[in-house]
N, C-alpha and C positions, 0 to 999 in steps of 0.2 A: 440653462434656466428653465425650458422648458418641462423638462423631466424632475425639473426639482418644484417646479407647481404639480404635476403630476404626482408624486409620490410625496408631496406634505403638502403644501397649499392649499391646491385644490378642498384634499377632504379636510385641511383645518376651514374653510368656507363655508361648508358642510354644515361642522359643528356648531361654527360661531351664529352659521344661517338657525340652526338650534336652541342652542344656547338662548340668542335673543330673542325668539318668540316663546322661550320658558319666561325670561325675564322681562317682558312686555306684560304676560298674561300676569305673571305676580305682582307685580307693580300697580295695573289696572287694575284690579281689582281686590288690590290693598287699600287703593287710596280710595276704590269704589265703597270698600264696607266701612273705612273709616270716616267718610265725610257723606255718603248719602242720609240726606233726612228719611227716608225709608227704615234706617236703622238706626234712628238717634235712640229711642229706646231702650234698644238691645244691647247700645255702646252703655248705656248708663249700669248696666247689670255686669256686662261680660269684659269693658274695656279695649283695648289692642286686639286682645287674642281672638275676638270675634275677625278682626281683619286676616289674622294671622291664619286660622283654621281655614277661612272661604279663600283668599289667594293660595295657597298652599295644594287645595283640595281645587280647584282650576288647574294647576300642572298637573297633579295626580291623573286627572281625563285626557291631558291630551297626551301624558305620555302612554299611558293606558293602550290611547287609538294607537299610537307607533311603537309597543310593543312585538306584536302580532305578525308587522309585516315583512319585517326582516328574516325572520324564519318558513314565509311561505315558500319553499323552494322549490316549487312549479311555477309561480308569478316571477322570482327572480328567473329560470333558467329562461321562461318564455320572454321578460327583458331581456336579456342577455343575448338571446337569439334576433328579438328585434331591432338593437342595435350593435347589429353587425358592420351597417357602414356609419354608424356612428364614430364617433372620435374615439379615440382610444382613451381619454380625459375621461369622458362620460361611461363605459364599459367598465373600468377599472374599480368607478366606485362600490358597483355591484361585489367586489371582493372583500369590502367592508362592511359587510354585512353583521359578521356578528360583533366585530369590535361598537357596530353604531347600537347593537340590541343589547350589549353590555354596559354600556353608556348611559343606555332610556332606563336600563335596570337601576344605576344607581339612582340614576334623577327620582326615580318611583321609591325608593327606599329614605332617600333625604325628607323628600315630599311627603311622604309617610311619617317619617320622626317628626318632622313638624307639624302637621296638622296631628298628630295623634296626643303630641305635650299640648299645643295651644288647647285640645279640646278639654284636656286633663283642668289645666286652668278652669277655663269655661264650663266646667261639671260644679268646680268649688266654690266658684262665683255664682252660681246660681244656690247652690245650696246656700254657701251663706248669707245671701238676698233674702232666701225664704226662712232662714234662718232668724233674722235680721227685725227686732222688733222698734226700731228707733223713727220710726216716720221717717225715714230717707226715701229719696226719689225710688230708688233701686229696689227697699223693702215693698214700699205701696205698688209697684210694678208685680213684685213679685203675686202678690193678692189681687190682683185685677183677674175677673171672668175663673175665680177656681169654684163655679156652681154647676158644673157638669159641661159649659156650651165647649167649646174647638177654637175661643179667639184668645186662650191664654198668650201670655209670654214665654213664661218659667214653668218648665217642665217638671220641677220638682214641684208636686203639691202638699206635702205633707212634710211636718218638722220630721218625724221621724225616717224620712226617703234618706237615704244615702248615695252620696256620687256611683259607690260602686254596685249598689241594687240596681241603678236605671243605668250602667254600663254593661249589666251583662240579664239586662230584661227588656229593654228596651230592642229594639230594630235596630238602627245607628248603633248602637252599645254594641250591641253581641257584633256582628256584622260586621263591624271596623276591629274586632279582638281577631275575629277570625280571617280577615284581610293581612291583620300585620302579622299572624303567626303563620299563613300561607306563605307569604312575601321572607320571612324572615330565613324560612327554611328553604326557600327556592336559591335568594340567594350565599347561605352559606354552603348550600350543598353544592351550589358552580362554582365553588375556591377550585383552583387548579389543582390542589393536591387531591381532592377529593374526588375530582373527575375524573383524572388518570387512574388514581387508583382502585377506586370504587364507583364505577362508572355507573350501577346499579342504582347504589344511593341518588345520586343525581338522577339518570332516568326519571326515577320513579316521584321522586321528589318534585321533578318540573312541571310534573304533569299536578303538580296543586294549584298549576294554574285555571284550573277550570272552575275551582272554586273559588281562586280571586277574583272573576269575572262574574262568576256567580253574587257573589258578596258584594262587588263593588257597584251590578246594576240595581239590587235593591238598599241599598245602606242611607239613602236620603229619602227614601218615601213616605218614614216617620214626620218627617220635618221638623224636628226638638227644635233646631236654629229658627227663629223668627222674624218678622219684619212687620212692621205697620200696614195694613191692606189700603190696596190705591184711594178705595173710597173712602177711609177712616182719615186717611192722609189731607186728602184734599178739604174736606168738611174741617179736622181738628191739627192742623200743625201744629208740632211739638215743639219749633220756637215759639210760638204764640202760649201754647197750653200748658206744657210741662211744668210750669210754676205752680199753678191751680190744683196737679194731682195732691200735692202734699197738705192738703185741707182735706178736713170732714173724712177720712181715713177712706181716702182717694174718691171720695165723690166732687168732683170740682163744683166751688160755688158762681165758677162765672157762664152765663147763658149762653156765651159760644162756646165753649170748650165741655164735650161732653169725657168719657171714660174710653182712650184708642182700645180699636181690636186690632189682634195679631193673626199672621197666615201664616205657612208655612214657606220656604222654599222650594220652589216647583225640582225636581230629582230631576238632575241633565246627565248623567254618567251615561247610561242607556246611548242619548244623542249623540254621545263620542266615539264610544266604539261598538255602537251597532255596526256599520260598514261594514271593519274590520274582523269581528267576529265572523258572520258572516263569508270572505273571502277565506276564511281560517278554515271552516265548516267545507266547503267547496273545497279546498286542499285539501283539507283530511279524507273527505270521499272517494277524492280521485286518487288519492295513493292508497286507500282500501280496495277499492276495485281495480286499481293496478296489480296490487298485491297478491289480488285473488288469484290471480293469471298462475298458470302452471310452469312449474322451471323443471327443465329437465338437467341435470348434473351427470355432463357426458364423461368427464374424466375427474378422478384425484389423486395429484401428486403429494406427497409428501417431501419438504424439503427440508435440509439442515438446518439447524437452531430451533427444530418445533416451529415451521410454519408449513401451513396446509395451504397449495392451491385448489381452487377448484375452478374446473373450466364447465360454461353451463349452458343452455338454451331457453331460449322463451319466444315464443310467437309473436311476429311485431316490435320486437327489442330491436333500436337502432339506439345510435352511441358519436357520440365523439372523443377524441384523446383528451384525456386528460378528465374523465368526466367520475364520478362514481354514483354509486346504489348504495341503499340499505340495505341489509340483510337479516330474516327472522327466521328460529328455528325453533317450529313450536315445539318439537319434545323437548326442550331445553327448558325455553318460558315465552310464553305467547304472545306478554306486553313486549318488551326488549327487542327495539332495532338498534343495529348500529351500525355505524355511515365505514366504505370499505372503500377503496380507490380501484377503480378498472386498471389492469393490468396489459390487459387484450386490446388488440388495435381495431378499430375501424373495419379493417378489411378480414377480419379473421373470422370464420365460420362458426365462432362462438363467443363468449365475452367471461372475464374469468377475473379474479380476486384472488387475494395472498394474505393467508389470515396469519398471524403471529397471535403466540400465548403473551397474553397482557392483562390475564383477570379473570376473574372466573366462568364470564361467558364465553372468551377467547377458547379457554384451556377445556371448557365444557365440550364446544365444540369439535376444537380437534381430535379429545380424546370417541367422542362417537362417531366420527370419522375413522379414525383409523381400528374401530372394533368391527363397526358395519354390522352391527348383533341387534336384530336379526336381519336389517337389511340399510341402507344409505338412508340419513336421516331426508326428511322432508324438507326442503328450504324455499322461504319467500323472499322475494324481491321485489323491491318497491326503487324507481327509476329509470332511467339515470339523471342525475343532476348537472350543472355546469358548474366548474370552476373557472380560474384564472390562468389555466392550463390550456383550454382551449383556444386560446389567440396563440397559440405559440408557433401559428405554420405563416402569422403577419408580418417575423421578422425576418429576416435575411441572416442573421446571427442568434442565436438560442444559448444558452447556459442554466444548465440542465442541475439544478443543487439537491440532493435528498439526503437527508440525516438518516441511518438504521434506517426502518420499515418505511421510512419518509419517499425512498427510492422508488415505488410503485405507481405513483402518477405518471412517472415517464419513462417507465417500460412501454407504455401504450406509445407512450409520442413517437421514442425511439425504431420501436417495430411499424408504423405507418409510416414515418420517415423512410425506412427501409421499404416498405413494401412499393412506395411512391417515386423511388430512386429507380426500385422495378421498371415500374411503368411508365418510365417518363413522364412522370406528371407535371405537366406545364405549369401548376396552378400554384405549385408549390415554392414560395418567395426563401426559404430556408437553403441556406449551402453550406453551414457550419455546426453543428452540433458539440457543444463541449456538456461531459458530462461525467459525474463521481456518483459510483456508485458499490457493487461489493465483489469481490475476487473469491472464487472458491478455486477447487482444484477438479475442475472439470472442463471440456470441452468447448461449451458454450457456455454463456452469461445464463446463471441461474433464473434469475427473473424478466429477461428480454428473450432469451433463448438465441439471443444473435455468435457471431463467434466473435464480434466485438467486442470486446469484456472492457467492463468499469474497473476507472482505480480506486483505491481504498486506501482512505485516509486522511486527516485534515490539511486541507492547502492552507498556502500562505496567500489568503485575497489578496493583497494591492501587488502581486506579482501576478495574478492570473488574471486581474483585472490591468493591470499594465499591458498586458500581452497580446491582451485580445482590442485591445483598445489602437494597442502599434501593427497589427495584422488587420483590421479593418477599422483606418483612419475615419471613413464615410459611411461607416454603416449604423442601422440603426438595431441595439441586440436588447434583445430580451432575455432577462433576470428571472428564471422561476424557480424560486423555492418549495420544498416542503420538509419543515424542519422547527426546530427550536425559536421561540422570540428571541430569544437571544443573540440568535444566528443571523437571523432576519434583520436584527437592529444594526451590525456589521455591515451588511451585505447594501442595505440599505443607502447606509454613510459610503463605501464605495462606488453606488451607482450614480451619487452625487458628485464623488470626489471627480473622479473620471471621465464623468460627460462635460462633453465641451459647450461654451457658452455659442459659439459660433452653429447654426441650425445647419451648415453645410459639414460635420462633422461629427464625432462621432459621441453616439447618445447610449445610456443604458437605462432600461427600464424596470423596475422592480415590479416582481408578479409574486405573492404569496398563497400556497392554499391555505383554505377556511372549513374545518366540517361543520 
């Protein structure tokens, strides 16, 4: 039971912990624009949709704030780091990272389709207020203060203004077009298919988020959306008055009740993900100035199926297994990093990656690699990062899973395993290593370099998972993948099936990597 809060529970707690303060913040402040007298006016022009735009555009900030921080990954590695004697409960979640930053992404994309139709409403409805010559509450609203002052209502001032003139003239207008077609394109361009295979397109694409941040901290400083100002409110309530507007073509004839002014909505976006922004700025710097640092690339193998090693050095690079780096090669293209899994252990007098052709930056790479014309390209390196590879010296039992190139996070494990076995290292809780990985017809293990060699080919899980469950009745093993969802979702259900309810018996833990 425990492993099975661990590996679903728990992060469904997470979510639901999520979920409900989206659905708290909608709710409040659904019911806040629908029934505050502050905005009884505004309801009489716009209806619902005024609720619907302002609660909608409330989740938009705060997922805004919790977009950011799931991809700091110097703030995660340095959590990661500081709860080491945390629970493993607590650690774990850290590996859901981008599943929770794909998650905020849709919420930010729903929240967008709605506030962007409710506004659509709310452009129509104002125009046809000012459109609107029948003495209705709505039209004389419309006509209050359009002699040049700043206490209107209706932003449209003129018969001849059109919804789509002050959509794309306006501040909020243009700003909110250029939000949702930043948004729209970030996320079609992280479809799965398009990331694997055009990994570029997405790159470049994600980085439009500097303009949705851009856009989203000034997009309410127009303040089009209105509300009654405090002192107008308290002197002329609109349960008392609003009857009066509709005399004398909105001059009210009764002595308390003079003509309400309107103010804007003070712009909170800012407030939300200032923070955030901010910590973002700080990571970016410090993987710039990490970057800068010089790599010296002492050796390159080339190996079968077109993958390139390279074994490398950098000043101050310390590592743990299972960890990996970015990598950029300006002559190639300047913007483009991309995340490589450490292949090298801990104890090795260098640190090294195993690039496979997968795209055109891959294939770019290797091919000026293996020309060396006129001399070894120049490469940066920004890390190294933590995964959910690194706890894997916590268990006493490891199972070790990599699909194709998936295999290269526990090349490292494997080789510090060995080197640890070396040196009798005390520290080390591990006495079992089960591992699949790939068979060539050479000496040593192509990518571990041990003369252990990996087998090749797909198990039958509930056998390998029987077996190791009948060999260590009382142990506690950890599950790490690097592979397919698909695989994961398997692997997952066995780590369930197999662990025992009894805590004095034997548990599995599901570990996945994340880039």
């Amino acid at each position: 039971m425990g492993n099975w809060l661990v590996n679903h529970w728990f992060p469904a707690l997470v979510i639901a912990a999520w979920l409900g303060i989206n659905i708290f913040l909608f709710v409040y402040y659904f019911l806040m624009f629908d029934m505050d007298e502050k905005f009884y006016y505004t309801r009489e022009i716009l209806g619902s949709a005024l609720a619907w735009a302002r609660a909608s555009a409330k989740c938009l900030n705060f997922n805004s704030m919790l977009i950011l921080l799931p991809v700091c990954r110097n703030l995660l590695s340095f959590l990661r780091g500081t709860c080491l004697l945390c629970r493993r409960t607590m650690r774990k979640q850290l590996d859901h990272n981008l599943t929770f930053h794909k998650l905020v992404a849709y919420m930010l994309a729903l929240m967008t389709a709605v506030h962007t139709i409710a506004h659509l409403f709310n452009l129509e409805r104002y125009n046809d207020s000012q459109q609107a010559a029948d003495g209705s509450l709505s039209s004389v609203l419309s006509d209050l203060h359009q002699d040049g002052s700043d206490k209107w209502l209706n932003p449209i001032h003129s018969n001849s203004t059109t919804p789509a003139y002050v959509t794309f003239t306006s501040i909020p207008g243009l700003t909110g077009v250029i939000i949702t077609v930043a948004l729209i394109l970030m996320v079609t361009s992280s479809m799965e298919f398009i990331r694997r295979s055009y990994f570029e397109v997405f790159w470049y694409t994600h980085h439009l988020f500097i303009i949705y941040f851009a856009g989203l901290v000034i997009h309410g400083i127009a303040g089009l959306v209105r509300g009654q100002t405090e002192e107008s409110l308290k002197k002329y309530s609109p349960q008392r008055c609003a009857q009066y507007l509709v005399y004398r073509d909105g001059r009210s004839t009764h002595h308390h009740c003079k003509e309400p002014e309107f103010g804007g909505i003070p712009t909170e976006s800012w407030k939300w993900v200032l923070a955030p922004i901010l910590l973002y700025v700080f990571e970016r710097i410090l993987r710039f100035w990490r970057s800068r640092q010089r790599v010296v690339i002492t050796k390159v193998v080339t190996h079968p199926s077109k993958v390139l090693e390279l074994q490398m050095h950098k000043k101050g690079f310390n590592m743990e297994v299972g960890q990996y780096i970015f990598i950029n090669c300006p002559s190639i293209s300047l913007l483009e990093w991309h995340p490589f899994t450490l292949t090298s252990a801990p104890e090795d007098n260098f640190f090294s990656v195993h690039i496979r052709a997968a795209g055109d930056w891959t294939e770019n790479v290797i091919d000026a690699f293996q020309q060396q014309k006129p001399k070894i390209p120049r490469i940066e390196v920004d890390g190294p990062f933590g995964t959910a590879s690194e706890d894997v010296f916590q268990y006493e039992v490891a199972m070790l899973i990599g699909a194709g190139i998936g295999v290269t996070p526990f090349a490292s494990v494997l080789k510090s395993i060995w080197y640890k076995f070396q040196h009798a290292d005390q520290s080390l809780k591990t006495k079992k290593a089960g591992h699949a990985v790939l068979n060539f017809d050479t000496v040593t293990d192509v990518v571990t370099g041990l003369k252990q060699k990996t087998s090749f080919g797909r198990p039958m899980w509930s056998n390998e998972f029987s077996a190791v469950a009948t060999a260590h009745p009382k142990s506690v093993v950890g599950v790490f993948l690097c592979g397919p969802e698909a695989l994961a979702k398997s692997l997952q259900k066995c780590c369930h099936q197999y662990s025992r309810l009894d805590p004095r018996k034997v548990k599995f833990y599901f570990n996945k990597e994340n880039f």
